[in-house]
C-alpha positions in Angstrom: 77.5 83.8 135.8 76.4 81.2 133.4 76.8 77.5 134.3 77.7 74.6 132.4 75.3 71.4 133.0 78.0 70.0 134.7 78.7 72.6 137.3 75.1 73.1 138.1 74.9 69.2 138.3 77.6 69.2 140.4 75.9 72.0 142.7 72.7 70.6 142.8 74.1 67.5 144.0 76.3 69.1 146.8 73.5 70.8 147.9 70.6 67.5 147.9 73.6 66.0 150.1 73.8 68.9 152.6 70.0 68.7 152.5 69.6 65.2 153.3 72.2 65.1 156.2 70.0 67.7 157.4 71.5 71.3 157.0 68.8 74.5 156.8 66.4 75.0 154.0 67.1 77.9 152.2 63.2 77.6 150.7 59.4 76.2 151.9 59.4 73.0 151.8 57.1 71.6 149.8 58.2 68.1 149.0 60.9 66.3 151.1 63.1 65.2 148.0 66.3 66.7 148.8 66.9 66.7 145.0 64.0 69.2 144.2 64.3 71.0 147.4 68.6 72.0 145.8 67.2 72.8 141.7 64.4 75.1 143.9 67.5 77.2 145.7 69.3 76.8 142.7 66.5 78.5 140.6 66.4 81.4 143.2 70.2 81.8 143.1 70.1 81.0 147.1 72.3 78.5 146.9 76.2 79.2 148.4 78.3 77.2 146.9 80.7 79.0 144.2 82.7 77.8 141.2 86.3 78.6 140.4 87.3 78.6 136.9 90.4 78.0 135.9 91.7 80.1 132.8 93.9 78.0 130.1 97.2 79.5 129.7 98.5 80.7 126.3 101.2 79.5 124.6 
């Protein structure tokens, strides 16, 4: 599935928060920025958070 900027922003973030309150890495650490630690599992597709689309009706 292909993201917009705003859905991976949005997933990114979500995940930085989990990270920062201190849920599992999904990765090695190597920095302690929750930012970078979410667009690493993000990169590697580890991340599980989904997105649900919703289809515009036709008229």
């Amino acid at each position: 599935m292909k993201y917009t900027r705003y859905e991976k922003a949005r997933i990114i973030g979500a995940r930085a928060l989990q990270i920062s309150m201190g849920a599992p890495l999904l990765v090695e650490p190597d920095t302690m920025n929750p930012i970078e630690l979410a667009k690493k599992e993000f990169e590697r597709d580890l991340i599980p958070i989904t997105i649900k689309r919703n289809k515009p009706e036709k008229r």
